[in-house]
C-alpha positions as CSV (number, residue, x, y, z in Angstrom):
1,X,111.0,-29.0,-71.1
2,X,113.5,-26.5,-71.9
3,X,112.7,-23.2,-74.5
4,X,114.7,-20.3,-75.7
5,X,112.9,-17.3,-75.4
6,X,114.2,-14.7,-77.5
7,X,114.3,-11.5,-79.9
8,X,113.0,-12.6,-83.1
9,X,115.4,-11.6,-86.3
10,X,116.3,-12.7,-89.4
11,X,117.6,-16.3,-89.1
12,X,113.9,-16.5,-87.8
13,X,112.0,-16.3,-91.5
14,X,111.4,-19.9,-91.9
15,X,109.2,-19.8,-89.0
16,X,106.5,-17.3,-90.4
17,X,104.3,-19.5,-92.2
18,X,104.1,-21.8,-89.2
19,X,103.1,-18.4,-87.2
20,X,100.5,-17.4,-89.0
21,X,99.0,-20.8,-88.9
22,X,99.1,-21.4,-85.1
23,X,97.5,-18.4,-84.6
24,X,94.7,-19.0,-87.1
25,X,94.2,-22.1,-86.0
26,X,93.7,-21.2,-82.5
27,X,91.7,-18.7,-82.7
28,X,89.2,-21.1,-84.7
29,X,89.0,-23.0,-81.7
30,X,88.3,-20.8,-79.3
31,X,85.5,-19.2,-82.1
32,X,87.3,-15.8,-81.0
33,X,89.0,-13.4,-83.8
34,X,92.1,-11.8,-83.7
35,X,94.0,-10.3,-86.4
36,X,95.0,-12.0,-89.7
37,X,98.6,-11.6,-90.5
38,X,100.6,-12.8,-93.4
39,X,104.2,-14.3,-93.0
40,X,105.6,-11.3,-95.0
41,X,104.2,-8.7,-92.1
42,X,105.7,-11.8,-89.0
43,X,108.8,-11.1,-91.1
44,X,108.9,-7.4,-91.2
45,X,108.2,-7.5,-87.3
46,X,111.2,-10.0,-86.9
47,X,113.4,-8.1,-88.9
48,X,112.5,-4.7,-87.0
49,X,113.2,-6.7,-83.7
50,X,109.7,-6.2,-82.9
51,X,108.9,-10.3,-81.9
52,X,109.9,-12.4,-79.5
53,X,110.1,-16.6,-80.5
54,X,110.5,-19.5,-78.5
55,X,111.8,-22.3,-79.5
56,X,112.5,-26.0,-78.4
57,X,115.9,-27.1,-77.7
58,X,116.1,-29.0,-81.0
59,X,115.0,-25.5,-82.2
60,X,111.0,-26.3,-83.1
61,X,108.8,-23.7,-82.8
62,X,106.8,-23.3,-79.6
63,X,105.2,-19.8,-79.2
64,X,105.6,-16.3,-80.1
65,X,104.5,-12.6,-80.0
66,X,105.0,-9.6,-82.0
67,X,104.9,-5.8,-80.9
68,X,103.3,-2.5,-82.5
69,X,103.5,0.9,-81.9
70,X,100.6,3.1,-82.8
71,X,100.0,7.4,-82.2
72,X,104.1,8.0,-82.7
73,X,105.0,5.7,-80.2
74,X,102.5,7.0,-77.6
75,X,101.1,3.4,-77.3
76,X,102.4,0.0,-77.3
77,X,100.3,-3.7,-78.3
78,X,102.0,-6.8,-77.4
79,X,100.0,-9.1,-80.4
80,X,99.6,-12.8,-81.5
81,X,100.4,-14.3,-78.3
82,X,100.3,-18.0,-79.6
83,X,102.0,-21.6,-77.5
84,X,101.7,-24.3,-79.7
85,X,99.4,-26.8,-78.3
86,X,101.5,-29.7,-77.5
87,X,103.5,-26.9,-75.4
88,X,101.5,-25.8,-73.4
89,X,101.3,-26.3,-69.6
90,X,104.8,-25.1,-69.1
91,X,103.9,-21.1,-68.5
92,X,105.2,-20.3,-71.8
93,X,102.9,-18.2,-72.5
94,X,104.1,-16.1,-69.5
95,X,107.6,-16.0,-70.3
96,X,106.7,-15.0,-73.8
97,X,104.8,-12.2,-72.9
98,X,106.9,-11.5,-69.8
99,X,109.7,-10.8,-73.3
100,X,107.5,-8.7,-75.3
101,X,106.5,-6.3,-72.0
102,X,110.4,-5.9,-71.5
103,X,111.0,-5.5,-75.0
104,X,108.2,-3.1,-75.5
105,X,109.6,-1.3,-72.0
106,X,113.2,-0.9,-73.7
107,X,112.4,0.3,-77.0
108,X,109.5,2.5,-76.1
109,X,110.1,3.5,-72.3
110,X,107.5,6.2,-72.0
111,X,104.2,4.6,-73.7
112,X,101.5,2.6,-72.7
113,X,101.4,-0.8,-73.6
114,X,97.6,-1.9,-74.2
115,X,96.1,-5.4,-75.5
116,X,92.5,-6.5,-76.0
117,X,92.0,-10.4,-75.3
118,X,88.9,-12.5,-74.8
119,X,91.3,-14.8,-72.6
120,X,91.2,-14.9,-68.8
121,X,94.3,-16.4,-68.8
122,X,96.0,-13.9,-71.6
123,X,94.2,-11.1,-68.9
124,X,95.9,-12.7,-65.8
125,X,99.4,-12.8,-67.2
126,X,98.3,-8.8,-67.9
127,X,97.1,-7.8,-64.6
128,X,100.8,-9.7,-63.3
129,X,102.5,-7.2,-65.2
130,X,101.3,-4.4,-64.3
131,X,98.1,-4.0,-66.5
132,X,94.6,-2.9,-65.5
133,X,91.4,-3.2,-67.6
134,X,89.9,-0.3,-69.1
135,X,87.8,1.3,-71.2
136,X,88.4,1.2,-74.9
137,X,88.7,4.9,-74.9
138,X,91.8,4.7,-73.1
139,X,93.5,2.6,-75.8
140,X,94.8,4.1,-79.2
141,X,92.4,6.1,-81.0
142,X,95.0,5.3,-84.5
143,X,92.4,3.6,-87.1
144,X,94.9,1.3,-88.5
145,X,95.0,-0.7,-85.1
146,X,90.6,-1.2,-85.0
147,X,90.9,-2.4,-88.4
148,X,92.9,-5.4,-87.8
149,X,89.8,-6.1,-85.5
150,X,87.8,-6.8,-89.4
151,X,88.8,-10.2,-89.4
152,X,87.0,-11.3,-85.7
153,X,83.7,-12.7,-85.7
154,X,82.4,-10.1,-83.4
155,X,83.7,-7.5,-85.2
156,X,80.4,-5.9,-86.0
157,X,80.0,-5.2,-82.0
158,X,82.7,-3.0,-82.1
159,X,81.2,-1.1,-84.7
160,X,77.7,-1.0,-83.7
161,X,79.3,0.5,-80.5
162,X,81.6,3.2,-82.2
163,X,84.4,1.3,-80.7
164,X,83.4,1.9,-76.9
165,X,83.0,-1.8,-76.7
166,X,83.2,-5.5,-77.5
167,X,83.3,-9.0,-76.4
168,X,87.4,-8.2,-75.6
169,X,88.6,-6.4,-72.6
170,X,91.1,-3.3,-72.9
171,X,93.9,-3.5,-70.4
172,X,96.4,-0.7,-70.0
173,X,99.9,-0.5,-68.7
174,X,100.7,3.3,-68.1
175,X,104.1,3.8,-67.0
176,X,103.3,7.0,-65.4
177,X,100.8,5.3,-63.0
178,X,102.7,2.0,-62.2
179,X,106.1,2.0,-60.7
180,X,107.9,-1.5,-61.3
């Protein structure tokens, strides 16, 4: 099977909805949380160039990511990494977030690019790029990042542990350290 992997934009819109519920829906499944997003803020990311889309070669959707910066552009997440499920199996996921990491590496050269997953194969893909797992005091300290935690089921772990800890791991890309 064939995708085209590439910076989200504009002519992307009609996709949003779709999105947001592929990444609900999967994060249902796997009775993990991640952070609820409406098409409106998948929009804003694809209109700052901030998200990366794959598509089929009759142009459905098949997977997607979105990045944020947080602390001035000290630090990087690569977010909603979602394949659909019938896509699966080809290392799409991979590629995708192979897209964001070099997107995120363009437009922000000199910060760290973090995620927090509960997925061992989300933290493989990680540790191929470059990533190491760390404490959550490495990661931003910005408040507006923790609070998109709200909408996981574990979130009151996270709070009971003043954000030292939770059922996620931290991993860290810190350009300073790794030489690629």
């Amino acid at each position: 099977m064939t995708f085209d992997i590439m910076v989200a934009d504009d002519r992307h819109f009609s996709y949003a909805e779709e999105i947001v519920e592929t990444i609900f829906t999967a994060a249902q499944q796997r009775g993990t949380g991640i952070a609820k997003r409406t098409p409106e803020y998948i929009t804003q990311k694809m209109h700052e160039g901030k998200a990366i889309i794959a598509l089929t070669e009759d142009g459905a959707f098949a997977g997607f990511c979105y990045i944020e910066t947080w602390e001035h552009n000290r630090y990087v997440a690569n977010s909603g990494l979602i394949v659909k499920p019938e896509y699966r199996k080809h290392h799409l996921a991979r590629r995708i977030k192979r897209a964001a990491f070099d997107l995120s590496r363009a437009k922000y050269p000199d910060a760290k690019i973090f995620g927090i997953t509960t997925s061992a194969a989300v933290m493989k893909i990680n540790a191929d790029l470059g990533y190491r797992p760390v404490h959550f005091s490495a990661l931003t300290t910005d408040e507006a990042f923790w609070k998109g935690c709200k909408s996981c089921p574990n979130y009151d772990i996270l709070q009971r542990t003043h954000q030292a800890m939770c059922l996620c791991t931290g991993m860290l890309y810190d350009p300073t350290e790794t030489q690629r």
